[in-house]
OpenMM code with the backbone's topology and positions (N, CA, C; nanometers):
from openmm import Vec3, app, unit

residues = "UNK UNK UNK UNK UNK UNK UNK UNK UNK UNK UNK UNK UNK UNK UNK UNK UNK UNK UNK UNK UNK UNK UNK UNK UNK UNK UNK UNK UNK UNK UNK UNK UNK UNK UNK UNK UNK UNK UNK UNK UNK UNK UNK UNK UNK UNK UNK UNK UNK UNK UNK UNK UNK UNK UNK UNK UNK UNK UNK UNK UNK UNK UNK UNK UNK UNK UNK UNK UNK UNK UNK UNK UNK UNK UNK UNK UNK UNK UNK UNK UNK UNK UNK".split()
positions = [
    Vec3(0.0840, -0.1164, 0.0000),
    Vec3(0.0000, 0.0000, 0.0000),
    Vec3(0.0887, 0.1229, 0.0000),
    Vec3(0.0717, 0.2202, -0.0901),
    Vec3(0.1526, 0.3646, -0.0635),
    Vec3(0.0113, 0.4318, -0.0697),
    Vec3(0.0457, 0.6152, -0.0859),
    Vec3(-0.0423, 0.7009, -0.0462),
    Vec3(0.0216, 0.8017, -0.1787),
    Vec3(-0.0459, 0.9057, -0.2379),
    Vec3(-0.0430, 1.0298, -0.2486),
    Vec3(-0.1161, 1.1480, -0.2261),
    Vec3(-0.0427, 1.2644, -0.1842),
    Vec3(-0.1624, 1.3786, -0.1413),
    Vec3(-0.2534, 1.4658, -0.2852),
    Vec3(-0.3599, 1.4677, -0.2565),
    Vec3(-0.4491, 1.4869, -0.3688),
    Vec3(-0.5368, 1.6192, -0.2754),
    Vec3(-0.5937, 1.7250, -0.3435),
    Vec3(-0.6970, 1.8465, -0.3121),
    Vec3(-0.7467, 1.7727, -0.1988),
    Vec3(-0.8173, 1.6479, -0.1773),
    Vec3(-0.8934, 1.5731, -0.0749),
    Vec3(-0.8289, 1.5160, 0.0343),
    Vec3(-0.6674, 1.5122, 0.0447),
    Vec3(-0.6358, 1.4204, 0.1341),
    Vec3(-0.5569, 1.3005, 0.0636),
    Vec3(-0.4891, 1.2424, 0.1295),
    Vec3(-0.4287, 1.1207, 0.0604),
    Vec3(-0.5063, 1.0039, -0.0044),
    Vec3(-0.4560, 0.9831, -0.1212),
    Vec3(-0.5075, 0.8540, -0.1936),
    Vec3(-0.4254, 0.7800, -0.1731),
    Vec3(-0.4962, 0.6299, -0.1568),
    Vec3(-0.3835, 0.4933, -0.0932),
    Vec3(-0.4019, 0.4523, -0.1999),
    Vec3(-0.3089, 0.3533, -0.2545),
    Vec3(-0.3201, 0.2770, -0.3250),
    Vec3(-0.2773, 0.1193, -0.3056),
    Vec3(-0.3509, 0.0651, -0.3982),
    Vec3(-0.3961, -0.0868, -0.3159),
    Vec3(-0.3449, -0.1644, -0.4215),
    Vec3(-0.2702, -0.2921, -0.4370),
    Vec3(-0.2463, -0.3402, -0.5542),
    Vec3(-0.2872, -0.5022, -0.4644),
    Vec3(-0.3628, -0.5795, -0.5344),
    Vec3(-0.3890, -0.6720, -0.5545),
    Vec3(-0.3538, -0.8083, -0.6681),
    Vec3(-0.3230, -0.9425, -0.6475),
    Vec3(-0.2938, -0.9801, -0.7401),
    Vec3(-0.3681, -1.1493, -0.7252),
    Vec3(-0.4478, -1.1778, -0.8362),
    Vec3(-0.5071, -1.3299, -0.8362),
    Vec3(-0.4210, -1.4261, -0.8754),
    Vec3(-0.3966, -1.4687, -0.8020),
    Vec3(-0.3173, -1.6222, -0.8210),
    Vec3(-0.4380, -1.7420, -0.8029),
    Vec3(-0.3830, -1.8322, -0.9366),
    Vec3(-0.4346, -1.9893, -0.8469),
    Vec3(-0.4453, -2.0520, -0.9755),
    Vec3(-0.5226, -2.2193, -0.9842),
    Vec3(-0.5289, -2.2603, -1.0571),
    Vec3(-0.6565, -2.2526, -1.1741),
    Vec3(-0.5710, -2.2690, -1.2770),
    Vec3(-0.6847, -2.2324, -1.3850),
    Vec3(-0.8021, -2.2391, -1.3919),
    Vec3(-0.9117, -2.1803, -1.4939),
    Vec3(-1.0702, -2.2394, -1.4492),
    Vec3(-1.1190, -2.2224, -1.3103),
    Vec3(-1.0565, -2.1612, -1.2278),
    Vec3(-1.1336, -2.1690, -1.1077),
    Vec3(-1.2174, -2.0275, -1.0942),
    Vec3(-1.2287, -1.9136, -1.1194),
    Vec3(-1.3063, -1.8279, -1.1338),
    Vec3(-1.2726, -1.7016, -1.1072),
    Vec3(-1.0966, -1.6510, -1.1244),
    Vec3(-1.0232, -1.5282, -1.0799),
    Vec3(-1.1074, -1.4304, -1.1901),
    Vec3(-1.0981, -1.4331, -1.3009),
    Vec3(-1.1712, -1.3185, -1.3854),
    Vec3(-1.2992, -1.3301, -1.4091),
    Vec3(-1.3755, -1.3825, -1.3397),
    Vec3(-1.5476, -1.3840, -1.3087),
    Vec3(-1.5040, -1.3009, -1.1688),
    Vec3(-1.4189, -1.3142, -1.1419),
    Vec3(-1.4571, -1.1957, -0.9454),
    Vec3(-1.4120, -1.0764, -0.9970),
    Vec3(-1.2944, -1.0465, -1.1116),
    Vec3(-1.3116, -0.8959, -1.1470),
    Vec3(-1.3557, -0.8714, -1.2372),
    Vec3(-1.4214, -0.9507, -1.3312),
    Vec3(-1.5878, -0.9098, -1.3992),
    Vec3(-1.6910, -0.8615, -1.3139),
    Vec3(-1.6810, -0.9356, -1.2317),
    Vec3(-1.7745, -0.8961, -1.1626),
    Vec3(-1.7808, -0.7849, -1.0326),
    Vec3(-1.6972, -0.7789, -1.0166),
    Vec3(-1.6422, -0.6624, -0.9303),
    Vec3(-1.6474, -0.5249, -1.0098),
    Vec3(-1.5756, -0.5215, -1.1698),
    Vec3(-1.5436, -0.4228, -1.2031),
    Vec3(-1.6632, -0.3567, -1.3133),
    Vec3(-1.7846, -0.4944, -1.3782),
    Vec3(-1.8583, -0.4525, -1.4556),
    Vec3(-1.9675, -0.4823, -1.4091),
    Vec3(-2.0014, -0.5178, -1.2619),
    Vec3(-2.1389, -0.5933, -1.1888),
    Vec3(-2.1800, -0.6792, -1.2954),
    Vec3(-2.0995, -0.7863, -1.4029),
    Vec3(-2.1916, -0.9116, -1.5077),
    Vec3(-2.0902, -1.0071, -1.4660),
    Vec3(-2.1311, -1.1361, -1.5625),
    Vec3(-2.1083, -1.1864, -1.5374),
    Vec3(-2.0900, -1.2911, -1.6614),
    Vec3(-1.9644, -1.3188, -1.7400),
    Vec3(-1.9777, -1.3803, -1.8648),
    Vec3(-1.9569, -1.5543, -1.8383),
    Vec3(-2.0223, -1.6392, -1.8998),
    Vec3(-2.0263, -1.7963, -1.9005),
    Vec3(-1.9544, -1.8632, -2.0331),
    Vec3(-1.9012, -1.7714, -2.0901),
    Vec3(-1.8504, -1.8084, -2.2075),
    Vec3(-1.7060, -1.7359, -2.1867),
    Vec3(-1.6754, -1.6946, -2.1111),
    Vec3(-1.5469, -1.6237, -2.1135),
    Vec3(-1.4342, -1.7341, -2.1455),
    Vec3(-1.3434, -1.6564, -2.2052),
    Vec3(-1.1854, -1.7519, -2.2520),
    Vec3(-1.0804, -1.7399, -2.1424),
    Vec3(-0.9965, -1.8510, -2.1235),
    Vec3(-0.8857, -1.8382, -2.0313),
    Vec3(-0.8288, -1.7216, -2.0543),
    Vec3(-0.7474, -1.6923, -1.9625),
    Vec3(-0.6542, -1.5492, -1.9302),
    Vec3(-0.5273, -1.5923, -2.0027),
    Vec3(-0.4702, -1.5398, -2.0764),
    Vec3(-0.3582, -1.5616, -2.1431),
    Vec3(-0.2598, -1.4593, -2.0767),
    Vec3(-0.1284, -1.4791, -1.9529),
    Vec3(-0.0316, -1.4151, -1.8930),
    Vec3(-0.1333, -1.3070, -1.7755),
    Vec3(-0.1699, -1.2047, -1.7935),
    Vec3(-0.2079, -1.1414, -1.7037),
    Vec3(-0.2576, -0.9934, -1.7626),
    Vec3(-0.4002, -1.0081, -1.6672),
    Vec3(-0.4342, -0.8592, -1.7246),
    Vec3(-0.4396, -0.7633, -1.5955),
    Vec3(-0.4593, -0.6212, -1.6464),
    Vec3(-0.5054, -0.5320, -1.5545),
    Vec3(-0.5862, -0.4548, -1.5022),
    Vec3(-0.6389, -0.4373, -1.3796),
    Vec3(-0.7621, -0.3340, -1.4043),
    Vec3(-0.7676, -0.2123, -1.2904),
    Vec3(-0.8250, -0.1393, -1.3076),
    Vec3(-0.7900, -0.0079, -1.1649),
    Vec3(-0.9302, 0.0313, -1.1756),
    Vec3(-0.9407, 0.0749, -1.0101),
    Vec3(-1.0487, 0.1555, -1.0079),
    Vec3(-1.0514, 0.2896, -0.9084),
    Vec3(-1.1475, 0.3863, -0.8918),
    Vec3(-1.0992, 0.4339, -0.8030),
    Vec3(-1.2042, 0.4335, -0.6757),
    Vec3(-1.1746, 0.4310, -0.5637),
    Vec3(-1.3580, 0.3859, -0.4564),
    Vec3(-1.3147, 0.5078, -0.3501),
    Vec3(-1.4508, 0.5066, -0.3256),
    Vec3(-1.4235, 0.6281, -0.1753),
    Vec3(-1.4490, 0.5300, -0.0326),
    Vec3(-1.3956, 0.5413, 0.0169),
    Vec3(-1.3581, 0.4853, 0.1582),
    Vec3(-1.4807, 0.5077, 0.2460),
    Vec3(-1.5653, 0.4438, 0.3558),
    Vec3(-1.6425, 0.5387, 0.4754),
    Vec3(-1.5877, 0.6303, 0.5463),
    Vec3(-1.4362, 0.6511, 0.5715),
    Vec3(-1.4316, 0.7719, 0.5916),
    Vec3(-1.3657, 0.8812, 0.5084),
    Vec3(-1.4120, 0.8530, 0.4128),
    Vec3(-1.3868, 0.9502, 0.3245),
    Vec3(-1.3060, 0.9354, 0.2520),
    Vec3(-1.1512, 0.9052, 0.2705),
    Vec3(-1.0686, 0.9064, 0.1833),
    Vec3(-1.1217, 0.8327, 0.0527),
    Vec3(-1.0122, 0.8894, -0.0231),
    Vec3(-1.0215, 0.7779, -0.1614),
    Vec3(-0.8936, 0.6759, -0.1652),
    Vec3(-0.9337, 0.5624, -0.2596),
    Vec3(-0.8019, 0.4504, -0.2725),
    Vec3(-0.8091, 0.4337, -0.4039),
    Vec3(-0.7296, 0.4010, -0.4830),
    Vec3(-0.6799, 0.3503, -0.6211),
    Vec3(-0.6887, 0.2065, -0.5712),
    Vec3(-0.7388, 0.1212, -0.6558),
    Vec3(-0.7323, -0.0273, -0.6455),
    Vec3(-0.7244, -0.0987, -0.7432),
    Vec3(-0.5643, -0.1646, -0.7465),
    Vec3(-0.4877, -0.1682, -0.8996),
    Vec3(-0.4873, -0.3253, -0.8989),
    Vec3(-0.5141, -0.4238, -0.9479),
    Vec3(-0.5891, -0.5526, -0.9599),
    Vec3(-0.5382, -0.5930, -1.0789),
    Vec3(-0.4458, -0.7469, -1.0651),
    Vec3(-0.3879, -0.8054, -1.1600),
    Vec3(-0.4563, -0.9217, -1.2075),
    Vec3(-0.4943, -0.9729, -1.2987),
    Vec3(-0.5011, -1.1262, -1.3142),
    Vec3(-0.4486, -1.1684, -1.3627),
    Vec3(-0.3929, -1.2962, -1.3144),
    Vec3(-0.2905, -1.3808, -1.3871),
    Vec3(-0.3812, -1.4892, -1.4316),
    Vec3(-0.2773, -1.5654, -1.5173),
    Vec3(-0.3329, -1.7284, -1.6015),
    Vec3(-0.3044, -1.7963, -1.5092),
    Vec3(-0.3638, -1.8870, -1.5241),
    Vec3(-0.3695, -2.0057, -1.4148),
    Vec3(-0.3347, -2.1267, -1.4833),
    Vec3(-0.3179, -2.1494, -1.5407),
    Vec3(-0.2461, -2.2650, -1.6896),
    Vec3(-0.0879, -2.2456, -1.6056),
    Vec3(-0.0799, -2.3810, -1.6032),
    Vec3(0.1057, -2.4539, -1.5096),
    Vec3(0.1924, -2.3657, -1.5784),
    Vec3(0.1812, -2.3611, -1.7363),
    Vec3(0.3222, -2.3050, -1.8347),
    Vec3(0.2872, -2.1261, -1.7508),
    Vec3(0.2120, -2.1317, -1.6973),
    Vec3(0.2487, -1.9364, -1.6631),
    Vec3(0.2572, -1.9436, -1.4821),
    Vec3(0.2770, -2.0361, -1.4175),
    Vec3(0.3494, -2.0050, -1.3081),
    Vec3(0.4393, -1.9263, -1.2915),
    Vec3(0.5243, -1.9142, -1.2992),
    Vec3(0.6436, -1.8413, -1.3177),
    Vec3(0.6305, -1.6873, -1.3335),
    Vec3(0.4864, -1.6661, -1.4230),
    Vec3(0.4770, -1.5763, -1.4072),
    Vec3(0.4471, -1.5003, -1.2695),
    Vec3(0.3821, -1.5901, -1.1933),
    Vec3(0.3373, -1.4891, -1.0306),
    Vec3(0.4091, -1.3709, -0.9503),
    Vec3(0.5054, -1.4331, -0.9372),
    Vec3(0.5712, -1.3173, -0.8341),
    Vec3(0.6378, -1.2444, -0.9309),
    Vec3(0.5866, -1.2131, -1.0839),
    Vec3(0.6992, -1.0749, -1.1453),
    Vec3(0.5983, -0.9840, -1.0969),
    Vec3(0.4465, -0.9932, -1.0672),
    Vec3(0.3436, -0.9409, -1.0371),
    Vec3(0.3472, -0.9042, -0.9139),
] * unit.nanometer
topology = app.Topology()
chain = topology.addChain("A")
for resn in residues:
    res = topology.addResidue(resn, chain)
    for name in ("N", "CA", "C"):
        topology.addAtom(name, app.Element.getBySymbol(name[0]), res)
């Protein structure tokens, strides 16, 4: 987590990252997180995508929330921790 000062007060920023094994449902939770749907036909994740948003906090502040998905297919292990 870091911070920058913004007109409002500091923005945190949050970086998140989905790990795990394939097919199990990492880009249905930020489909669904990031577009409230929900696709049944979606294609595997090929290496890793990205997504940001920005949310206001209950007390007010704001956070950046920077959200990776990785592939879950064995040949992209390796990829995890460059993330």
């Amino acid at each position: 987590m870091s911070s920058r000062r913004t007109r409002n007060g500091p923005t945190l920023n949050f970086k998140a990252v989905l790990l795990g094994e394939g097919c199990v449902g990492k880009t249905s939770l930020v489909l669904r997180y990031m577009e409230d749907r929900f696709n049944s036909q979606h294609l595997s994740t090929l290496q890793a995508s990205f997504v940001s948003r920005k949310v206001s906090l209950e007390d007010g502040r704001r956070a950046q929330l920077n959200i990776w998905d990785t592939a879950g297919q064995e040949r992209f292990y390796a990829l995890g921790p460059i993330y």
